[in-house]
C-alpha positions in Angstrom: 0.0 0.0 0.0 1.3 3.5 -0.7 1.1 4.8 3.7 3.4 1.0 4.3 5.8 2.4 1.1 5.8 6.2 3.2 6.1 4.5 6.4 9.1 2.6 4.6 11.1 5.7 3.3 10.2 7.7 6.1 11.5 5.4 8.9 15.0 4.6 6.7 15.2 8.4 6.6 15.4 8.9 10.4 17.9 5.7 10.4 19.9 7.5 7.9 19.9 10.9 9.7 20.5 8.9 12.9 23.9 7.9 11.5 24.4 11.7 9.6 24.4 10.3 6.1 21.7 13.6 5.0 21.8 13.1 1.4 20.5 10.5 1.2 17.9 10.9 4.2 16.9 13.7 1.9 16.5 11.4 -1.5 14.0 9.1 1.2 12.2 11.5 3.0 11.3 13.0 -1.2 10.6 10.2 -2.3 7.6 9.9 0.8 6.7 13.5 0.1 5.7 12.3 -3.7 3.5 9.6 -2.3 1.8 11.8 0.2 2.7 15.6 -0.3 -0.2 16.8 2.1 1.9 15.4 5.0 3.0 18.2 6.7 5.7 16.0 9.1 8.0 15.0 6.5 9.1 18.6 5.4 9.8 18.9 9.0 12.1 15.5 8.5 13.2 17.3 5.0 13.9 19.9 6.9 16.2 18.4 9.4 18.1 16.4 7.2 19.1 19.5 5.0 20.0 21.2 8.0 22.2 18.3 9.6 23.9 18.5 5.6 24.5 21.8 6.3 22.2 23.5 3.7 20.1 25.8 5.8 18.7 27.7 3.0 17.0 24.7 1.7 16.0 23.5 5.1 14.4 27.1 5.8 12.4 26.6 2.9 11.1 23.0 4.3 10.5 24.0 7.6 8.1 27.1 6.2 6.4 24.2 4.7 5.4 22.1 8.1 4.1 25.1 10.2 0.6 24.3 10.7 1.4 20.8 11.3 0.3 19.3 14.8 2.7 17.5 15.8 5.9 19.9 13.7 4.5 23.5 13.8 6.4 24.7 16.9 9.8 23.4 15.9 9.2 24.0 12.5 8.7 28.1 13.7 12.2 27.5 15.5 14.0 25.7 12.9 13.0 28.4 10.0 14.0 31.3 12.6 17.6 29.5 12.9 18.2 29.2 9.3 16.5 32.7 8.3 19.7 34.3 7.9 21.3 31.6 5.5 17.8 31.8 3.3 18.6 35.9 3.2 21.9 35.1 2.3 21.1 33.5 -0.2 18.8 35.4 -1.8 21.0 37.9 -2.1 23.9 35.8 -3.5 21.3 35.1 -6.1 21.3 31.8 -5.0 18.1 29.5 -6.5 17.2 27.3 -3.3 14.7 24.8 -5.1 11.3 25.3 -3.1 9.6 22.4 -2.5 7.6 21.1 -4.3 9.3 21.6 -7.3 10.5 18.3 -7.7 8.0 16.7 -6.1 
């Protein structure tokens, strides 16, 4: 069923953050988001796991996406305050930080 195959990539995504190997956390955690994109708890996770690879731009831009989840929305609020100044950064580097949902 496709809720066992998000349960799947979401669970090896916190075993992959667990042991700091983001990247591909990140590929996991996506690959749930396509399944169920409503589900405001894994761009929290997405989140995370671009801000444990140190890419805090992109993680700003996940964690803006999980603030009126339940269970996420108050740590969400605190992650995208902590990475607010890399996401200004770079914006004015000109940096493109892929929103989400664009490859999703």
């Amino acid at each position: 069923s496709v809720q066992a195959l998000v349960e799947q990539r979401t669970q090896e995504g916190h075993l992959l953050v667990k042991y700091k190997n983001y990247d591909t956390a990140i590929e996991s955690y996506k690959q749930a988001v396509k399944l169920t994109p409503d589900d405001k708890n894994l761009y929290y996770h997405l989140a995370s796991a671009y801000r444990g690879a140190g890419r805090n731009a992109e993680a700003h831009e996940y964690y803006k996406k999980c603030l009126d989840s339940a269970t996420y929305g108050g740590t969400g609020r605190d992650g995208m305050k902590k990475t607010e100044k890399a996401a200004r950064e770079a914006a004015k580097r000109g940096q493109s930080v892929q929103k989400p949902g664009a490859e999703e």
